[in-house]
MARROKE-390579 format. One line per 2 residues: number of its first residue (from 1); for each residue x, y, z of N, C-alpha, C, O, CB. Coordinates in steps of 0.001 Angstrom, whole numbers, plus 500000, padded with zeros to 6 digits. Glycine has a CB too. Example, Ala and Ser with C-alpha at 12.3 -4.5 7.8 and 13.67 -1.06 7.14 Angstrom:
<nodes>
1 = 513190 494310 507800 512300 495500 507800 513200 496700 507800 514236 496681 508465 511308 495527 509046 | 512850 497750 507080 513670 498940 507140 512900 500030 507870 513409 501138 508039 514084 499402 505725
</nodes>
This chain:
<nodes>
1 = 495624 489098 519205 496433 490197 518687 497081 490946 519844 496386 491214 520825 495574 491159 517828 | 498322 491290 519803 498542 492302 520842 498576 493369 520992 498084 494156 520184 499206 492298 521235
3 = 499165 493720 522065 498441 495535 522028 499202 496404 521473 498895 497595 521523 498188 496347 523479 | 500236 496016 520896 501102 497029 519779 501499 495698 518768 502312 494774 518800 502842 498072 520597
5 = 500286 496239 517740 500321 495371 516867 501092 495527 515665 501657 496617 515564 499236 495160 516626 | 501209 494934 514990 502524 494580 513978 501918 494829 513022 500836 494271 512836 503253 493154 513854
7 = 502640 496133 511736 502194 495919 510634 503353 496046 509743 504438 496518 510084 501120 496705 510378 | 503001 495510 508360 504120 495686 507340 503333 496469 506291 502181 496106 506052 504823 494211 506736
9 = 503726 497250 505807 504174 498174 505136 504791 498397 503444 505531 499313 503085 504917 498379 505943 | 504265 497318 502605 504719 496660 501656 504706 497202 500295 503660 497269 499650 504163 495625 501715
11 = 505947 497628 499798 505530 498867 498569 506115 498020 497089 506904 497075 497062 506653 500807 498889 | 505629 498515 496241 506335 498281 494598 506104 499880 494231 505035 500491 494236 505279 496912 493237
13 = 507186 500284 493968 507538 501895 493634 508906 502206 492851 510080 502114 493211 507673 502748 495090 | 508254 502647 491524 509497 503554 490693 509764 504283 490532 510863 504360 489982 509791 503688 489922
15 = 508947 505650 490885 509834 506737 491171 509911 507514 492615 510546 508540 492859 509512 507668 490198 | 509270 506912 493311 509219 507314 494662 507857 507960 495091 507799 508734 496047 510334 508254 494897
17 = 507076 507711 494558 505506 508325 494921 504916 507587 495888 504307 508102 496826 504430 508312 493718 | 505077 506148 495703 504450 505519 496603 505763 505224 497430 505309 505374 498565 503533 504328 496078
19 = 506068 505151 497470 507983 504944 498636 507516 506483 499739 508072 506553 500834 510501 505542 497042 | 506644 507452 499386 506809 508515 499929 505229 508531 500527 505293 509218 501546 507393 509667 498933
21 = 504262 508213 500394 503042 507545 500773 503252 506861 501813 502854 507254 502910 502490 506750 499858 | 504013 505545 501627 504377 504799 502572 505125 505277 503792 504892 504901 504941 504973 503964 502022
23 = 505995 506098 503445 506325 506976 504743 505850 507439 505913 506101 507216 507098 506520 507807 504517 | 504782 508440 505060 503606 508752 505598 502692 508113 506960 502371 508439 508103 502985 508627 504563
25 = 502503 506848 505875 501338 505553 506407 502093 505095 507444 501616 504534 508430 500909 504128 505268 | 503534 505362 507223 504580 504691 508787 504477 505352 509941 504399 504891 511079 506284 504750 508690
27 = 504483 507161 509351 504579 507656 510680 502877 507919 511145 502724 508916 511851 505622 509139 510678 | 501547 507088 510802 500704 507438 510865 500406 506501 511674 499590 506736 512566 500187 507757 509943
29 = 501106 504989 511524 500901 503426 512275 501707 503603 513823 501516 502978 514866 501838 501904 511151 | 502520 504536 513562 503580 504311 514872 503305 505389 515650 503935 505620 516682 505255 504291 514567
31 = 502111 506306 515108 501779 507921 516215 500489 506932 516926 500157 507413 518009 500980 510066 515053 | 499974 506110 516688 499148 505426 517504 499676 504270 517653 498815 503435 517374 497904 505341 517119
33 = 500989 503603 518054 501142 502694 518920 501812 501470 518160 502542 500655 518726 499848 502435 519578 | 501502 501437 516909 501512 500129 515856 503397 499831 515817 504306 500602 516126 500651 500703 513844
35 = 503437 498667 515400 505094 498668 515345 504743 498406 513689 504101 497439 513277 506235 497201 516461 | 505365 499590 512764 505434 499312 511586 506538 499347 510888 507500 500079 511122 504739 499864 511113
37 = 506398 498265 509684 507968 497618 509083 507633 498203 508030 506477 498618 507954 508439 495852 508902 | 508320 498349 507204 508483 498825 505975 509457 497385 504843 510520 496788 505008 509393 500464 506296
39 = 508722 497359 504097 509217 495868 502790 509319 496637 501408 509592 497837 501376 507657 494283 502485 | 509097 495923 500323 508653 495793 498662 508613 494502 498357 508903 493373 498751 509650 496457 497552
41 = 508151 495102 497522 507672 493520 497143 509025 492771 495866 509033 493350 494780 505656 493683 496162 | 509884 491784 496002 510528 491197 494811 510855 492267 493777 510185 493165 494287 509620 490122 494181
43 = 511391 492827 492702 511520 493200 491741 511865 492209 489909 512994 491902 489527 512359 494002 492336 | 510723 491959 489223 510693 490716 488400 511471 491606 486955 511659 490976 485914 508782 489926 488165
45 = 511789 492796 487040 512341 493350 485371 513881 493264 485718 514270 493380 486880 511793 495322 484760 | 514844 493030 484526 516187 493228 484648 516600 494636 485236 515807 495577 485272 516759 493011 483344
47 = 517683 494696 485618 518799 495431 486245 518250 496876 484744 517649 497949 484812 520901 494293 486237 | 518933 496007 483477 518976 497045 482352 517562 497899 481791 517638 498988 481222 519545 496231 481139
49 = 516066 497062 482116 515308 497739 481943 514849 498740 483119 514177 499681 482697 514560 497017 481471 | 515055 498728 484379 514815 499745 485246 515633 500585 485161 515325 501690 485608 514712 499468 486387
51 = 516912 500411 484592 517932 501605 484571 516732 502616 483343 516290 503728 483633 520004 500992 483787 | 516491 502042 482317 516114 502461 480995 514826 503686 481303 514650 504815 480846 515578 500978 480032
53 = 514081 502869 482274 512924 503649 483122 513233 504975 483840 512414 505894 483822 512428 502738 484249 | 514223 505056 484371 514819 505966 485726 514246 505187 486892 513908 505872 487858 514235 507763 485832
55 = 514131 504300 486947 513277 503601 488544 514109 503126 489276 515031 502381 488944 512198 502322 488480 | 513757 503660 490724 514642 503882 491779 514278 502185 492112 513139 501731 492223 514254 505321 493027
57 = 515456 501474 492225 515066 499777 493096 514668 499942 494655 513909 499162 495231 516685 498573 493179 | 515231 500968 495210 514820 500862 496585 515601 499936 497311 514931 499630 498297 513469 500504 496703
59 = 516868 499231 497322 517660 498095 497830 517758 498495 498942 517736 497501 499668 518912 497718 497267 | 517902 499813 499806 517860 499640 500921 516516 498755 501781 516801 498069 502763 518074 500872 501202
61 = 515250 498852 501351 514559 498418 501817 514178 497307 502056 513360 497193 501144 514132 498779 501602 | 514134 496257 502663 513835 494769 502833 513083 494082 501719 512198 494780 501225 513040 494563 504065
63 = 513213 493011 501269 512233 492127 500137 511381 491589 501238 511836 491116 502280 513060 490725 499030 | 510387 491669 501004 509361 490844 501804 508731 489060 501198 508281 488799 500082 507996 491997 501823
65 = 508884 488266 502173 508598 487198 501881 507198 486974 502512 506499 487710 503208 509624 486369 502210 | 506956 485295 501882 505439 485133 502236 505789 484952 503828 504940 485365 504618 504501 483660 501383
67 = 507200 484255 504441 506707 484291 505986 506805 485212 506756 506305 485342 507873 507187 483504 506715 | 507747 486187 505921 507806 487251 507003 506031 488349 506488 506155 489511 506876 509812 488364 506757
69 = 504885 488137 505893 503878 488537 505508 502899 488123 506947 502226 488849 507679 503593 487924 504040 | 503144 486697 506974 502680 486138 508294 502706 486666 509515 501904 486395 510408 503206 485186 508517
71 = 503595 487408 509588 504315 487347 510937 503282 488468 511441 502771 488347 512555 506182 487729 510998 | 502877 489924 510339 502092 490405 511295 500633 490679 511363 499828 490254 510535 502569 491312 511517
73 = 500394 491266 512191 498659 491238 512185 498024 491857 511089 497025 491401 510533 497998 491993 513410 | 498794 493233 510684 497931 493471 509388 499103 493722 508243 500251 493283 508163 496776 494933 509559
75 = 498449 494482 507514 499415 494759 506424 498565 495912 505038 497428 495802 504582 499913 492973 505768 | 499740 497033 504657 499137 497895 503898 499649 497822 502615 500557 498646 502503 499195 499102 504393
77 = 499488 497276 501728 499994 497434 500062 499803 498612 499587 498673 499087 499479 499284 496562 499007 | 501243 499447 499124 501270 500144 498071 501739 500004 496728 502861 499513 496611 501662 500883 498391
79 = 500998 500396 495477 501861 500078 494434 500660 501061 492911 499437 501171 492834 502120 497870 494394 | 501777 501565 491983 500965 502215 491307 499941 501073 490736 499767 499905 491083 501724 503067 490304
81 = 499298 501927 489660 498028 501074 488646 499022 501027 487503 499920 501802 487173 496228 502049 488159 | 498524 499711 486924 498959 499209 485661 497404 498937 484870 496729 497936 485109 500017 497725 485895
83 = 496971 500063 483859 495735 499595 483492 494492 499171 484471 493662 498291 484246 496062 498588 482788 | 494576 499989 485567 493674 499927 486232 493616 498567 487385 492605 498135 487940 492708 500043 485273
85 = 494859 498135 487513 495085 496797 488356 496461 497054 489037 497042 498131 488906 495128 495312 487359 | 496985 495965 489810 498183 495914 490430 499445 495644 489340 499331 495069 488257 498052 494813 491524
87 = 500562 496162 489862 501440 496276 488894 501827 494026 488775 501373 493300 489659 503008 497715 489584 | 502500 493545 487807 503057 492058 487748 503664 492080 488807 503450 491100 489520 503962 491566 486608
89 = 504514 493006 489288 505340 492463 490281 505100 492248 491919 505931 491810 492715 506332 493197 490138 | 503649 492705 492218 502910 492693 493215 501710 491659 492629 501081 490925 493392 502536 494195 493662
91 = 501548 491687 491621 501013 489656 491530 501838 488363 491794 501636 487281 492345 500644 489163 489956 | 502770 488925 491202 504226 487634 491391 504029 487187 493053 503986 485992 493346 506362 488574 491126
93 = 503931 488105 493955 504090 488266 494804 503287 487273 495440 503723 486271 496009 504063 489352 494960 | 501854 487669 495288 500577 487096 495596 500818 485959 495666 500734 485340 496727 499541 487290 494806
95 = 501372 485132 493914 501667 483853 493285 502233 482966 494268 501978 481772 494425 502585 483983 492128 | 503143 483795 494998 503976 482953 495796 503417 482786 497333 504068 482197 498196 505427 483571 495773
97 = 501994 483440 497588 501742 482764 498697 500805 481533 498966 500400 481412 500123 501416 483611 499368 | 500444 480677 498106 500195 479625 497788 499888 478646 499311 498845 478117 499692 501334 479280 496832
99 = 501101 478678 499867 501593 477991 500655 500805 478617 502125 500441 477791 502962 503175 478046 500443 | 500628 479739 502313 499850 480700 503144 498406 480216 503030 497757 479754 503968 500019 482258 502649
101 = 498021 480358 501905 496840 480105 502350 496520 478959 502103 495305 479000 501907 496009 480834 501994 | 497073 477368 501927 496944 476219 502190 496574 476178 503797 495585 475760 504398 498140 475525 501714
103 = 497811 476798 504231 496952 476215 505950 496904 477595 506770 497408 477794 507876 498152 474774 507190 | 496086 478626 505869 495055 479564 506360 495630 480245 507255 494917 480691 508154 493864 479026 506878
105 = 497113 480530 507272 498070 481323 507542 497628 482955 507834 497895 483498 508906 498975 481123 506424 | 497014 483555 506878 496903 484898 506792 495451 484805 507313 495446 486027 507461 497223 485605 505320
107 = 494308 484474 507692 492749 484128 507600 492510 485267 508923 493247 485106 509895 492198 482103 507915 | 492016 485822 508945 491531 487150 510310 492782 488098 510007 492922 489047 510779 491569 486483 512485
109 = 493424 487993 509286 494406 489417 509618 493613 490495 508910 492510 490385 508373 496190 489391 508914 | 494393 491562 509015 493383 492942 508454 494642 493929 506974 495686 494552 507171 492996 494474 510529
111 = 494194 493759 506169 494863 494518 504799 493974 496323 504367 492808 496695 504239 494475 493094 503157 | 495303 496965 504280 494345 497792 503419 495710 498130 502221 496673 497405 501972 493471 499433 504424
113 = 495375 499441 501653 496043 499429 500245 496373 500778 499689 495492 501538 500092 495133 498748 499218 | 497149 501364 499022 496988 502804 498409 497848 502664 497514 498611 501699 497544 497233 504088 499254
115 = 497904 503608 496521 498156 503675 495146 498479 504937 494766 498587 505958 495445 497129 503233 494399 | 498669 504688 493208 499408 506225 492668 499006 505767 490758 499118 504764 490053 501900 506397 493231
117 = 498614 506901 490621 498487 506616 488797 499276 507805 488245 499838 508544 489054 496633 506691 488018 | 499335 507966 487379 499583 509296 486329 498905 510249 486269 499312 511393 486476 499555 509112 485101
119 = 497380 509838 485880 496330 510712 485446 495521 510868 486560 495340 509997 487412 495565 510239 484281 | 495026 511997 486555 493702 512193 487650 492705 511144 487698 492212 510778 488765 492814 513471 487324
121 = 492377 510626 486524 491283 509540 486518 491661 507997 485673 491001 507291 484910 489927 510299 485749 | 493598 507861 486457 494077 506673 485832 493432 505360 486745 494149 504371 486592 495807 506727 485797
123 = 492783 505216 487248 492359 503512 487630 492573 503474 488809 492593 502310 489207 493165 502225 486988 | 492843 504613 490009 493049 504683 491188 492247 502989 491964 492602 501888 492384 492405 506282 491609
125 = 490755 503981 491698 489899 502992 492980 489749 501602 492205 489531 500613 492904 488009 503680 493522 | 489843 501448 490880 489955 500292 490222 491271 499355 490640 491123 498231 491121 489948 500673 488797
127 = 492241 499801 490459 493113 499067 490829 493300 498717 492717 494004 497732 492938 494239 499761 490117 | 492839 499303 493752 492405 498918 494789 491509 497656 494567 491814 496474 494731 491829 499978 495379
129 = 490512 498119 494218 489117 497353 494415 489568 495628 493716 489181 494598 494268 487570 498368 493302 | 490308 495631 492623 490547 494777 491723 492193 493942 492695 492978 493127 492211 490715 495741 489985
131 = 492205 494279 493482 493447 493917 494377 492795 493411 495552 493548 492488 495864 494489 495177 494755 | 492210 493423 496089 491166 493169 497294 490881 491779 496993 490946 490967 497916 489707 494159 497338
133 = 490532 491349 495671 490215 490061 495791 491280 488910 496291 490989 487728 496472 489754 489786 494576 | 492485 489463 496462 493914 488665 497025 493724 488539 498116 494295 487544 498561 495295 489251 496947
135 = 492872 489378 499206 492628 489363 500519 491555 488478 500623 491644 487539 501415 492394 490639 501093 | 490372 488661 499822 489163 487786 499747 490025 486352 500041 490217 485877 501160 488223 487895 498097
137 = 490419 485877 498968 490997 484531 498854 491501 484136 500015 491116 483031 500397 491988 484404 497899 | 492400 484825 500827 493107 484666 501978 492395 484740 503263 493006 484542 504314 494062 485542 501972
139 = 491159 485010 503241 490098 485279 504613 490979 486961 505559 490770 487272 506732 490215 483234 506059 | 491805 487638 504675 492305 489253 504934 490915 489929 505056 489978 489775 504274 493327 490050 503510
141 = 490938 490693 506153 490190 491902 506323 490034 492807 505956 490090 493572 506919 490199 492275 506902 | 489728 493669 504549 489609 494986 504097 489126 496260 504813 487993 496691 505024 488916 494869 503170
143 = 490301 496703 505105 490338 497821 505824 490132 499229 504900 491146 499771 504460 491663 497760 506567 | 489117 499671 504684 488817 501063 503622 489519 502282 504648 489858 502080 505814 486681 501450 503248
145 = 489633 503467 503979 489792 504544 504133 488753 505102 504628 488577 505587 505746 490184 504993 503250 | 487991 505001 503638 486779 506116 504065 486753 507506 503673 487570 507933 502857 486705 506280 505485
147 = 485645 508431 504334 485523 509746 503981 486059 510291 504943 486388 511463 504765 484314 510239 503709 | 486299 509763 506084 487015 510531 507103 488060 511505 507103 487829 512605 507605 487435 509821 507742
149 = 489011 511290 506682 489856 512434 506196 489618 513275 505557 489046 512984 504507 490653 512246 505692 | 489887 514608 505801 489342 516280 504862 489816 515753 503546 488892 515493 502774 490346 518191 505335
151 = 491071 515521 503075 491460 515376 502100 491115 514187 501033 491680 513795 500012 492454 515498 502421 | 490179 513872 501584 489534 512720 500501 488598 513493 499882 488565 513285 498669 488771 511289 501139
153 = 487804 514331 500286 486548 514798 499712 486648 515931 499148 485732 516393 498467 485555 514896 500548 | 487971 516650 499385 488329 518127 498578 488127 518257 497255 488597 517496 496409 489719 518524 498632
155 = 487404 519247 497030 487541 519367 495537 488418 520746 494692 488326 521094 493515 486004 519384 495097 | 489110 521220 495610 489385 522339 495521 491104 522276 494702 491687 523257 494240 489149 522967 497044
157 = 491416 521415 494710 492624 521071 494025 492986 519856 493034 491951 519264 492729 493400 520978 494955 | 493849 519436 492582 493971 518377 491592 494452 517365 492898 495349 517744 493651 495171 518693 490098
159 = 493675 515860 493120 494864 515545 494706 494402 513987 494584 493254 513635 494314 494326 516551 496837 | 495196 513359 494761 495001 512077 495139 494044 511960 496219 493613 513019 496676 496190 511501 495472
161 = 493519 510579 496845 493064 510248 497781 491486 510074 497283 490673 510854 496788 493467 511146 498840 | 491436 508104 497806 489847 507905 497661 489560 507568 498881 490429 507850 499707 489270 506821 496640
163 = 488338 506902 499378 487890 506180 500303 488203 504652 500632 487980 503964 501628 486782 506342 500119 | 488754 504416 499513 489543 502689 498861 491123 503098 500016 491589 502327 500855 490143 502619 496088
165 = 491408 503871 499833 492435 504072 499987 493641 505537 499645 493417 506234 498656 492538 503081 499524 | 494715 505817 500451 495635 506951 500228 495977 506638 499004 496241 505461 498758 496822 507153 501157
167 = 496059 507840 497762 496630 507758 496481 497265 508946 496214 497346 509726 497163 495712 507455 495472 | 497806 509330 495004 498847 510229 494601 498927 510457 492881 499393 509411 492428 500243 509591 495205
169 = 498684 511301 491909 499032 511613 491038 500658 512026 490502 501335 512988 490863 498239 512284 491044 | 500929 511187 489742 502375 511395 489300 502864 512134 488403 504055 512430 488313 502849 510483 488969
171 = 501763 512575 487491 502158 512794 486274 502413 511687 485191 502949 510706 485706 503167 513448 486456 | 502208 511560 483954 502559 510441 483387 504401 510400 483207 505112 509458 482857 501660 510400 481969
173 = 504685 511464 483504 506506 511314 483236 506563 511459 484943 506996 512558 485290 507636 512971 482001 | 506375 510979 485529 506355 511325 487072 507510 512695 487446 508626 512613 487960 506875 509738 487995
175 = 506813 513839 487006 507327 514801 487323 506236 515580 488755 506476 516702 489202 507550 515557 485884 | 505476 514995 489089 504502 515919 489983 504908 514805 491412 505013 513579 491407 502380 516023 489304
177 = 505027 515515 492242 505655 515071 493500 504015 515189 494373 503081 515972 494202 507212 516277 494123 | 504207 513990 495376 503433 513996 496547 503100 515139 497023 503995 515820 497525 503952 513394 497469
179 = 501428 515761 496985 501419 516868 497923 501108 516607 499193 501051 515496 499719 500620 517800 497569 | 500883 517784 499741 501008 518192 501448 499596 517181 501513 499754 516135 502142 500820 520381 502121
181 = 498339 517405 500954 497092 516885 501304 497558 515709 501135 497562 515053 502176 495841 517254 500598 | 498014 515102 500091 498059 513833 499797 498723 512995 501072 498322 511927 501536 498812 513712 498471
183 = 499434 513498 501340 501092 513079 502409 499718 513192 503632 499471 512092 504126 503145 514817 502580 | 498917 514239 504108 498163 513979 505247 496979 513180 504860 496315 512856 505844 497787 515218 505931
185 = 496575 512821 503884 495822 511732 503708 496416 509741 504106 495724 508807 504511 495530 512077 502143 | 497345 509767 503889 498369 508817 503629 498773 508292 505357 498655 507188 505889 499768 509652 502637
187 = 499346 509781 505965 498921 509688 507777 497644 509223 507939 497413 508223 508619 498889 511196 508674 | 497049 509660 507550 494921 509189 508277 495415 508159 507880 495453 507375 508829 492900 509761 507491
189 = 495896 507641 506824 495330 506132 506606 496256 505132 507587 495754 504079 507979 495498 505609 504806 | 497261 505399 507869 498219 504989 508698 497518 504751 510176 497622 503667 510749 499380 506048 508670
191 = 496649 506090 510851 496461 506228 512022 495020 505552 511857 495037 504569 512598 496686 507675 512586 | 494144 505614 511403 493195 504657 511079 492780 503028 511346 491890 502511 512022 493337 504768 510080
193 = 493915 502442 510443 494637 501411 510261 494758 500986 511576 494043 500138 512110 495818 501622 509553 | 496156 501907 512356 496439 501054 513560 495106 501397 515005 495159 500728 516037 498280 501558 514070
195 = 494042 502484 514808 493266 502075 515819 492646 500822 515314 492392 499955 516149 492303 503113 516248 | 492452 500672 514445 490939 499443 513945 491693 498419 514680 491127 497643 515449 490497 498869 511821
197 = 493209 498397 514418 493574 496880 514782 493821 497094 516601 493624 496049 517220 495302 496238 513741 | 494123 498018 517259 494218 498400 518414 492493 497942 519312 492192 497249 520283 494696 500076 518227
199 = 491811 498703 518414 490227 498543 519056 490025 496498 519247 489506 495973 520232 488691 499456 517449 | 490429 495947 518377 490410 494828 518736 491216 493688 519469 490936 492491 519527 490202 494631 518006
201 = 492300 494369 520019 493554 493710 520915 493256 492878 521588 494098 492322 522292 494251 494433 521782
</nodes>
């Protein structure tokens, strides 16, 4: 690995909760050294049903493929819960690396993950935990959060953030925007991230 290691940054986001997480997690990878990219993952619904949604496509941002997935040492998935799992279009995704882990392509790299639901108790750490097994398969490194950050363990407000990983409450009409804790939870996980992979250069 080298000593400014490479991460991507890989989101599925419709109204910008996790697009704004990921931000975060960027400027959290690159205040300790990391060179971090920013992707999404494919988009699998028509043009006419995301209009129907209000969901932002995000086209400025790069599509990420399975080789450019390769390319770096680790990698952080964001994407809300669908019923307590990853949304289809971050399975689609998975689907297509087939070819990766035939010849063990991804095997020692290091993954971690964060999320966003509606509800205070929509499927946060479920849909992490239930996503992890994509890394299992691949010989990926699960990189947790932890308790380390103040803002994981607060109880003093309504707030995203587990030990699985940086998260975010949306509201079910995603009217509730990223807070301040959340947004410095989202940094820890960023700066975290790139020592673990730094400590092992």
């Amino acid at each position: 690995m080298p000593a400014k290691p490479v991460v991507h940054v890989v989101i599925h986001s419709f109204w910008g909760h996790i697009k704004t997480l990921a931000d975060e997690i960027v400027q959290g990878l690159e205040s300790e050294g990391a060179e971090a990219k920013l992707f999404r993952v494919p988009e699998t619904l028509p043009t006419e049903v995301l209009g129907k949604m209000h969901a932002n496509a995000f086209e400025d941002i790069p599509v990420i493929t399975p080789e450019e997935l390769a390319k770096a040492d680790g990698f952080l998935f964001g994407f809300g819960t669908r019923f307590g799992g990853a949304p289809a279009q971050v399975k689609a995704f998975w689907d297509s690396t087939g070819g990766l882990w035939a010849t063990g392509a991804l095997a020692g790299k290091f993954g971690g993950a964060f999320t966003s639901s509606g509800t205070q108790h929509g499927g946060q750490e479920t849909t992490i935990a239930s996503f992890i097994s994509h890394y299992v398969h691949h010989g990926v490194i699960f990189v947790p959060l932890g308790f380390a950050p103040k803002g994981v363990s607060g109880v003093d407000e309504v707030s995203g953030g587990t030990p699985w990983g940086a998260s975010t409450i949306s509201g079910s009409d995603g009217s509730r925007q990223v807070s301040e804790r959340e947004k410095g939870v989202a940094r820890e996980q960023g700066i975290n991230f790139a020592k673990t992979l730094k400590r092992l250069a």
